[in-house]
N, CA, C and O atoms as a printed pandas DataFrame, in Angstrom:
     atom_number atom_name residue_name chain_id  residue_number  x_coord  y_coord  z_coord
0              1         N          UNK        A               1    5.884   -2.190   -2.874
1              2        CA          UNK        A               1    5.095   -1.816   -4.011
2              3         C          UNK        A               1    5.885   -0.772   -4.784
3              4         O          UNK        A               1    6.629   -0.030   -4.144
4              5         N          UNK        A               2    5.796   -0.655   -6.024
5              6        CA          UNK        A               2    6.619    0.396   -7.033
6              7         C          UNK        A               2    5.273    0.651   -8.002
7              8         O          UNK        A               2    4.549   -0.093   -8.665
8              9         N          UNK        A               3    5.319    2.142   -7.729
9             10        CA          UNK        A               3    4.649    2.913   -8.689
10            11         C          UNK        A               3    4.907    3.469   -9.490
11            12         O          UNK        A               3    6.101    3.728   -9.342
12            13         N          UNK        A               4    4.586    3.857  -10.294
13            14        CA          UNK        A               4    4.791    4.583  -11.696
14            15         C          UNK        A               4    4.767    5.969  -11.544
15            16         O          UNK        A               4    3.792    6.537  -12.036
16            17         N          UNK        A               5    5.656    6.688  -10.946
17            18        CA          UNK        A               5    4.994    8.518  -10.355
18            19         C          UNK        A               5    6.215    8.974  -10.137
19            20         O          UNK        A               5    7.014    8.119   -9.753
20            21         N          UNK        A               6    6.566    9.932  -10.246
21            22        CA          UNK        A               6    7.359   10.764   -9.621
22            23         C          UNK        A               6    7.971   10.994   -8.106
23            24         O          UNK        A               6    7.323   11.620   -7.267
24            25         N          UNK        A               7    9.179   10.479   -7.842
25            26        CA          UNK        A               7    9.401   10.683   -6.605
26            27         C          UNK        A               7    8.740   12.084   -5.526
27            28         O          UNK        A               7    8.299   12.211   -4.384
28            29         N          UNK        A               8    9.016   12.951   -6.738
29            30        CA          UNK        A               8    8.984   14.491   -6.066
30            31         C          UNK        A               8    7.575   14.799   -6.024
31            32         O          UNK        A               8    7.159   15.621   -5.208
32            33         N          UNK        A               9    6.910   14.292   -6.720
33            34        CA          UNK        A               9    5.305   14.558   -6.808
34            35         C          UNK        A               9    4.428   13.567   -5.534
35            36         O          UNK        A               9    3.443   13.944   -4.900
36            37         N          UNK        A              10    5.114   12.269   -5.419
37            38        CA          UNK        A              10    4.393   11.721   -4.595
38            39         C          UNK        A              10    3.884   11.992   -3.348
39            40         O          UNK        A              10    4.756   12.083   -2.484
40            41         N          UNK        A              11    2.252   12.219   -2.811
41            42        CA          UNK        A              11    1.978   12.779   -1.851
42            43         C          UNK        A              11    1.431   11.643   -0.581
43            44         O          UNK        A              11    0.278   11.223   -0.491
44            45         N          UNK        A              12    2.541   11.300    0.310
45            46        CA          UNK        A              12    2.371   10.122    1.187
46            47         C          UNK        A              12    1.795   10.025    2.370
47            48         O          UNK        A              12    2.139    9.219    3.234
48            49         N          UNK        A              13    0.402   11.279    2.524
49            50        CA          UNK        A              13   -0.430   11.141    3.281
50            51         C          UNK        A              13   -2.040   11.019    2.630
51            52         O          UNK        A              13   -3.147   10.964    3.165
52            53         N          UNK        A              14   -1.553   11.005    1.137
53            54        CA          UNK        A              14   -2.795   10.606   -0.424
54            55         C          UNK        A              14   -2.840    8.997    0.073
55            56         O          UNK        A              14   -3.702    8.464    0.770
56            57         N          UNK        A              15   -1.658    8.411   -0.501
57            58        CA          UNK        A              15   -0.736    7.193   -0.329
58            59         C          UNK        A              15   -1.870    6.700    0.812
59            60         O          UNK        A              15   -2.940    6.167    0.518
60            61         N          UNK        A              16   -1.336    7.038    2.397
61            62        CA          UNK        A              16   -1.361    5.975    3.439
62            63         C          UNK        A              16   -3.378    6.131    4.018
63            64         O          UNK        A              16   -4.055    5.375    4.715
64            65         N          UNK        A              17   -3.700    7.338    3.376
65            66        CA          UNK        A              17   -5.162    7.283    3.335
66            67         C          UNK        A              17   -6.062    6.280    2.397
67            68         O          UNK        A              17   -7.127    5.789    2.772
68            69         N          UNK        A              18   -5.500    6.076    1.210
69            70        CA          UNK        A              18   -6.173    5.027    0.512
70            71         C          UNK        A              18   -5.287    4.216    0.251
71            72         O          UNK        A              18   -5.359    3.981   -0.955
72            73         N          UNK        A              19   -4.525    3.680    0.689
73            74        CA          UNK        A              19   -4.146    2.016    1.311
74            75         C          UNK        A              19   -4.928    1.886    2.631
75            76         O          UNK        A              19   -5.963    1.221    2.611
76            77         N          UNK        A              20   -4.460    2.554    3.955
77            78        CA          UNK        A              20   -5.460    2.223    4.610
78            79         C          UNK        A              20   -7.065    2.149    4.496
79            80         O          UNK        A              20   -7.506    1.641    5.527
80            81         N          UNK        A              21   -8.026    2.467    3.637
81            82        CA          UNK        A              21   -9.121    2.248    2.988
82            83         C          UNK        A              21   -8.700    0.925    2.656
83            84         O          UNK        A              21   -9.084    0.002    3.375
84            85         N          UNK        A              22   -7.890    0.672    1.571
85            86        CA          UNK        A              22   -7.747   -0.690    0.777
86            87         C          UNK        A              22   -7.725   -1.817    1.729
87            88         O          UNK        A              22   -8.474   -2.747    1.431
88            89         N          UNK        A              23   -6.895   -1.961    3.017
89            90        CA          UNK        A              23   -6.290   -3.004    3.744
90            91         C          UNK        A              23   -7.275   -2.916    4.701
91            92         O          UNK        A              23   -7.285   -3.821    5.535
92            93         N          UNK        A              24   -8.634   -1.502    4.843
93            94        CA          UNK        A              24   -9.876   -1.703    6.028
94            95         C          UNK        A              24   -9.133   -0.973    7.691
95            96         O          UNK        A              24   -9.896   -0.820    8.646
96            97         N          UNK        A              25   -8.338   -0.773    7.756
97            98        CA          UNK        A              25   -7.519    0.222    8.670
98            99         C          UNK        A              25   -7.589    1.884    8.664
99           100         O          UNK        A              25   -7.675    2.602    7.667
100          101         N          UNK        A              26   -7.524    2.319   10.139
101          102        CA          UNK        A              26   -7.216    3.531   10.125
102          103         C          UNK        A              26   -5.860    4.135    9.496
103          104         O          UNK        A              26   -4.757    3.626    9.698
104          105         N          UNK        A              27   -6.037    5.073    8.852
105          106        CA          UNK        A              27   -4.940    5.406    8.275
106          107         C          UNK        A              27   -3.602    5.993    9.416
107          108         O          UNK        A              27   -2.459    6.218    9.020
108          109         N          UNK        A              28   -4.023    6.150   10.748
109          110        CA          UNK        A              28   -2.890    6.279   11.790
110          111         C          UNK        A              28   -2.216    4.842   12.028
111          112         O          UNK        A              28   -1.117    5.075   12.532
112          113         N          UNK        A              29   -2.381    3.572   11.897
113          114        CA          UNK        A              29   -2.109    2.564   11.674
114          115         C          UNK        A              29   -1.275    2.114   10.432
115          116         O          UNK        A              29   -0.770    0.995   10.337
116          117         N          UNK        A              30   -1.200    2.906    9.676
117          118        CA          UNK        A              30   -0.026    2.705    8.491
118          119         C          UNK        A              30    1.146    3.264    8.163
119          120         O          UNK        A              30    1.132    4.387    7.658
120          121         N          UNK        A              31    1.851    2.874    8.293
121          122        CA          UNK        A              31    3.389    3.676    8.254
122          123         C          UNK        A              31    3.885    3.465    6.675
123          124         O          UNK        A              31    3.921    2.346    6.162
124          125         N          UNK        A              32    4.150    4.323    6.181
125          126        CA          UNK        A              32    4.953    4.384    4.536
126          127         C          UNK        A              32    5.958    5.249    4.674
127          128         O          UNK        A              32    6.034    6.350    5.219
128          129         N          UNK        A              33    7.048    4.294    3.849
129          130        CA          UNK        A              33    8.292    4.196    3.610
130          131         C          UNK        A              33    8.576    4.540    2.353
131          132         O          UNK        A              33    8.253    3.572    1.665
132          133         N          UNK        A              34    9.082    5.546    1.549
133          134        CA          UNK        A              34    9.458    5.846    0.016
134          135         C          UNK        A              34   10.690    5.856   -0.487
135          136         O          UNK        A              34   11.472    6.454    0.253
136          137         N          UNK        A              35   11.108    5.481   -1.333
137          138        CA          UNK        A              35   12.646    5.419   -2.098
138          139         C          UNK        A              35   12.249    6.055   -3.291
139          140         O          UNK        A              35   11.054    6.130   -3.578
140          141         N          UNK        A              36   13.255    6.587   -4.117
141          142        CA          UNK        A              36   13.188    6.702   -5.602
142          143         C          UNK        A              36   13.511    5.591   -5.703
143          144         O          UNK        A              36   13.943    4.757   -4.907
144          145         N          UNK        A              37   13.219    5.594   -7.046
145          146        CA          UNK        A              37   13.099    4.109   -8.302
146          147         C          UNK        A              37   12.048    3.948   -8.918
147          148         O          UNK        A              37   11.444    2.923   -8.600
148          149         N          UNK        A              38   11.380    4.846  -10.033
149          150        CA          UNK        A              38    9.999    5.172   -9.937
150          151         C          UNK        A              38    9.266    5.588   -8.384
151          152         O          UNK        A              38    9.682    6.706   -8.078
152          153         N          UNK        A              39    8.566    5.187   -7.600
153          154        CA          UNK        A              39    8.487    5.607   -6.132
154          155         C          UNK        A              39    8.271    3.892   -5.889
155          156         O          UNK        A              39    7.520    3.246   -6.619
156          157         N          UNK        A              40    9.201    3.148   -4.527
157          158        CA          UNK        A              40    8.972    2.449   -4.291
158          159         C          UNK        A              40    8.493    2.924   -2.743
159          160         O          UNK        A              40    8.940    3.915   -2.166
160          161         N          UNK        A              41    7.549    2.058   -2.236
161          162        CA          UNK        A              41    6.619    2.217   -1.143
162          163         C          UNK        A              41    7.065    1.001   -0.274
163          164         O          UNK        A              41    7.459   -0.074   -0.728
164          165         N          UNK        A              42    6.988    1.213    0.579
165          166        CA          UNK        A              42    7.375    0.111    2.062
166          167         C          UNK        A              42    5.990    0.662    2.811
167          168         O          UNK        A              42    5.975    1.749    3.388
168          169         N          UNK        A              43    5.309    0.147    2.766
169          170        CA          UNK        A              43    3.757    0.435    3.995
170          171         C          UNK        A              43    3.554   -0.844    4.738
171          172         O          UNK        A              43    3.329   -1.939    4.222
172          173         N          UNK        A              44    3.683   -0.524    6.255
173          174        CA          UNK        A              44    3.768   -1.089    7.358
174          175         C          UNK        A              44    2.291   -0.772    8.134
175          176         O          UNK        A              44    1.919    0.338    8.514
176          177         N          UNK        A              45    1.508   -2.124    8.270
177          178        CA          UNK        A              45   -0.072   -2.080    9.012
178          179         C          UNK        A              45    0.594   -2.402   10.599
179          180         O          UNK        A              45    1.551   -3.156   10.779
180          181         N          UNK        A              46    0.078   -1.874   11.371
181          182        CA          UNK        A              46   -0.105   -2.255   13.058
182          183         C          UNK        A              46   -1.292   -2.835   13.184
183          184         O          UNK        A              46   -2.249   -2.279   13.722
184          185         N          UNK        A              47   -1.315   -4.028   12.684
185          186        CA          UNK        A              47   -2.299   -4.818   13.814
186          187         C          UNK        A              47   -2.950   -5.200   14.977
187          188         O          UNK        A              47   -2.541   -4.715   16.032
188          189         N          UNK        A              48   -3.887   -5.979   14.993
189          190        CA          UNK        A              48   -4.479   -5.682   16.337
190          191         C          UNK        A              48   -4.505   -7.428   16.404
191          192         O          UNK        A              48   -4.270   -7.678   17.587
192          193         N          UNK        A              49   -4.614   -8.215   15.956
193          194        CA          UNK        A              49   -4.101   -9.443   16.256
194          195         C          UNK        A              49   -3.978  -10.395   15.057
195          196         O          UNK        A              49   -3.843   -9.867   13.954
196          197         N          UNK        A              50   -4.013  -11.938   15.150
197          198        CA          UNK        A              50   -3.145  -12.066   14.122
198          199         C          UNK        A              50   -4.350  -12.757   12.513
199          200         O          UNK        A              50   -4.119  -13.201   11.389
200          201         N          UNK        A              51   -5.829  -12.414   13.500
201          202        CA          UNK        A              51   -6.999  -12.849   12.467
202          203         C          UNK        A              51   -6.592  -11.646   11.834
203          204         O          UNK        A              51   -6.207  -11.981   10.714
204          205         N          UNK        A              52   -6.446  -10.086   12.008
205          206        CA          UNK        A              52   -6.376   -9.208   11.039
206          207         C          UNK        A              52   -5.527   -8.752   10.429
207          208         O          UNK        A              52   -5.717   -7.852    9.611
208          209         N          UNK        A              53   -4.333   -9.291   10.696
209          210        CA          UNK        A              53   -3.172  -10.188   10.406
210          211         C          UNK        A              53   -3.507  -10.760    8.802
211          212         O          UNK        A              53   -3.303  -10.592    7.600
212          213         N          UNK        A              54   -3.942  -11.273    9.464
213          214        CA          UNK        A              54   -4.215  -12.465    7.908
214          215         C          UNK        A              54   -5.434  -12.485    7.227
215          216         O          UNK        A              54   -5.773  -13.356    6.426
216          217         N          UNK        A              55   -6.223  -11.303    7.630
217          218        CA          UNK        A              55   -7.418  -10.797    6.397
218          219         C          UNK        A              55   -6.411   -9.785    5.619
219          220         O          UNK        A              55   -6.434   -9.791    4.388
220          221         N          UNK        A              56   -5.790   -9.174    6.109
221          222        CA          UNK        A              56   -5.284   -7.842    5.382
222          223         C          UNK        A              56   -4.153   -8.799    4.677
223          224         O          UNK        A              56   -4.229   -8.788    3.448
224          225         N          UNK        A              57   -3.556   -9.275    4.994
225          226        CA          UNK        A              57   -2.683  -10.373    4.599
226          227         C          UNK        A              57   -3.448  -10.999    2.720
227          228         O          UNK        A              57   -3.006  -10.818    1.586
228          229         N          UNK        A              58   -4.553  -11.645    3.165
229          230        CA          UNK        A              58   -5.155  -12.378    2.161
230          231         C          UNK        A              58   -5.253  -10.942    1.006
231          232         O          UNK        A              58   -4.783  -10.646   -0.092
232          233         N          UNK        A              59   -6.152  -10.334    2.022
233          234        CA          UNK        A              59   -6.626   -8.809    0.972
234          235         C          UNK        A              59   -5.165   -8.258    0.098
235          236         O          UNK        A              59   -5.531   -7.938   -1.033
236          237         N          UNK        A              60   -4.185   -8.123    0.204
237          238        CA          UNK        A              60   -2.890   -7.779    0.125
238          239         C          UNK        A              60   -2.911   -8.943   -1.389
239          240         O          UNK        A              60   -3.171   -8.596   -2.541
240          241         N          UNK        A              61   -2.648   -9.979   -1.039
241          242        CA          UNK        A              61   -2.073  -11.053   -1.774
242          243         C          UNK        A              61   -3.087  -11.626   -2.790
243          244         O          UNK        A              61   -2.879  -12.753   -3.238
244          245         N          UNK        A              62   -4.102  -10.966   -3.158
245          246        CA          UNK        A              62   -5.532  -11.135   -4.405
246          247         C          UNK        A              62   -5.171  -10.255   -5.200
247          248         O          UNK        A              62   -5.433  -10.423   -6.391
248          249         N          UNK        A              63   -4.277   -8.743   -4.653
249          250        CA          UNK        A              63   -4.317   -7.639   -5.760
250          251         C          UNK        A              63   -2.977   -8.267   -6.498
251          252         O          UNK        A              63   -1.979   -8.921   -6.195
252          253         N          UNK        A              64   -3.850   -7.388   -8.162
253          254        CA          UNK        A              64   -2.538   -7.356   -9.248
254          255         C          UNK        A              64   -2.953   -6.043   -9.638
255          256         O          UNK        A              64   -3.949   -5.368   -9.378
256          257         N          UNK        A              65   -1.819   -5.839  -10.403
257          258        CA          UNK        A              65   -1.670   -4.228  -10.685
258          259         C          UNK        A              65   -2.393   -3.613  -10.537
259          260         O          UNK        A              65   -2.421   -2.685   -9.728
260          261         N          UNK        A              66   -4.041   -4.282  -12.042
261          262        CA          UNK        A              66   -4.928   -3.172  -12.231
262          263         C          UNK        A              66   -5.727   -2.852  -10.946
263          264         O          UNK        A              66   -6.046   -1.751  -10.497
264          265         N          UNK        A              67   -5.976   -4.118  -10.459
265          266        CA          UNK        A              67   -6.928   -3.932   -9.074
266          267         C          UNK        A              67   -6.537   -2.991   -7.904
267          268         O          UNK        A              67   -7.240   -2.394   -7.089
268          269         N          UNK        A              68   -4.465   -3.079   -8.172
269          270        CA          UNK        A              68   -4.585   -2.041   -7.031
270          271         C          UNK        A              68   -4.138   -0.641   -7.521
271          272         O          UNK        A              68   -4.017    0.173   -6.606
272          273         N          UNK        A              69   -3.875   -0.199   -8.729
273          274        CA          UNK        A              69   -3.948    0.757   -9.822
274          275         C          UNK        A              69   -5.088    0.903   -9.314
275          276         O          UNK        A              69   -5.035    1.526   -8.253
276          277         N          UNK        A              70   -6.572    0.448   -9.762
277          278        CA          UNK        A              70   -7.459    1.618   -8.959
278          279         C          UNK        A              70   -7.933    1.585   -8.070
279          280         O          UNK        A              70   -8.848    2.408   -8.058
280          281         N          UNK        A              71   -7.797    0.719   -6.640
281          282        CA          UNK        A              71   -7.695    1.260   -5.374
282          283         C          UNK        A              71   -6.999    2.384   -4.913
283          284         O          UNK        A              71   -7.482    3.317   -4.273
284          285         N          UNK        A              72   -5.768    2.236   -5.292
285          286        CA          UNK        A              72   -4.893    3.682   -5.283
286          287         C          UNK        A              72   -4.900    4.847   -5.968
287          288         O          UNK        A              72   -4.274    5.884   -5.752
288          289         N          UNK        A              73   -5.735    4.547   -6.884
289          290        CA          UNK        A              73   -5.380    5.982   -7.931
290          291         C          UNK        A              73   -4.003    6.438   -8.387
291          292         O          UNK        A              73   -3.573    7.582   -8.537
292          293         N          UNK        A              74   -3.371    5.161   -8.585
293          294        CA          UNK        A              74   -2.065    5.344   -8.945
294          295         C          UNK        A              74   -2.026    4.100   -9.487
295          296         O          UNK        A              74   -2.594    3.028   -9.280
296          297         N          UNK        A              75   -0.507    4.884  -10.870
297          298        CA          UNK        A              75   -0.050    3.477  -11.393
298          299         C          UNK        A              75    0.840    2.402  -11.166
299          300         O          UNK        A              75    1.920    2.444  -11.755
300          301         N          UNK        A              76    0.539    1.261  -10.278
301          302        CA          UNK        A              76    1.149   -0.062   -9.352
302          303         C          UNK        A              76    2.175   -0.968  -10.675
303          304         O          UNK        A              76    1.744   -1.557  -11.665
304          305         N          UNK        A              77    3.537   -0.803  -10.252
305          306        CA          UNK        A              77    4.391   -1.575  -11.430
306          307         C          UNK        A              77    4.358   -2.923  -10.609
307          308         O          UNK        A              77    4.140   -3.975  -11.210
308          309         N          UNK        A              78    4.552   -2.912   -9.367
309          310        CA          UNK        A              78    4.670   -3.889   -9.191
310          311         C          UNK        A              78    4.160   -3.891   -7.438
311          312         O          UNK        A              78    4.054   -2.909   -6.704
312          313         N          UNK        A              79    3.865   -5.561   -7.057
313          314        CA          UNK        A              79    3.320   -5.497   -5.799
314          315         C          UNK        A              79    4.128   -6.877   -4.865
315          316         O          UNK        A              79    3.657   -7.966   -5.190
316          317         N          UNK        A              80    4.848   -6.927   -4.169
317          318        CA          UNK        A              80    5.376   -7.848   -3.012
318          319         C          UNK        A              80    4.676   -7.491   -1.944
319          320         O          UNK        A              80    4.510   -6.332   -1.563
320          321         N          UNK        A              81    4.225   -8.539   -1.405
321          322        CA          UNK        A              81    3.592   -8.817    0.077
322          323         C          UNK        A              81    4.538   -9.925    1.088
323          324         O          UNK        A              81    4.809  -11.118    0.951
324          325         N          UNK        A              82    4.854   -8.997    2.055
325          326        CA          UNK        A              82    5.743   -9.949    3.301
326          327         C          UNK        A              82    5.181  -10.737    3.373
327          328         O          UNK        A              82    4.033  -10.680    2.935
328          329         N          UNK        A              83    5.718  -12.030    4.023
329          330        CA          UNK        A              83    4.892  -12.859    4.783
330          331         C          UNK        A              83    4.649  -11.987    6.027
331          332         O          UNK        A              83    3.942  -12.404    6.944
């Protein structure tokens, strides 16, 4: 995911609290990863098997920007989902 924010401003325990909200997970279950480039995000779910797997999966792959612009409270340039 690439956001629209400031590397230096970005606060990545804001971040992995409301994604985990978004994806229905405890937020100790999410691991985020940041680069500059606007802020690109790498967030990694630990699952518990592979049905929740593939709800968070589906949930993941419905959002576009605006939808996850305001799940996050941030501005989403762009969104890739692993398989």
């Amino acid at each position: 995911m690439t956001l629209e924010a400031s590397f230096e401003d970005f606060d990545v325990s804001i971040f992995r609290a409301r994604f985990a909200l978004l994806v229905g997970v405890a937020a100790h279950r999410v691991r985020v990863n940041v680069a500059p480039g606007s802020v690109i995000v790498i967030s990694t779910v630990e699952t518990e098997d592979a049905s929740e797997l593939n709800t968070i999966s589906t949930t993941l792959r419905a959002l576009d920007r605006s939808s996850a612009s305001t799940a996050l409270q941030l501005d989403v340039e762009s969104i890739d989902v692993a398989a």
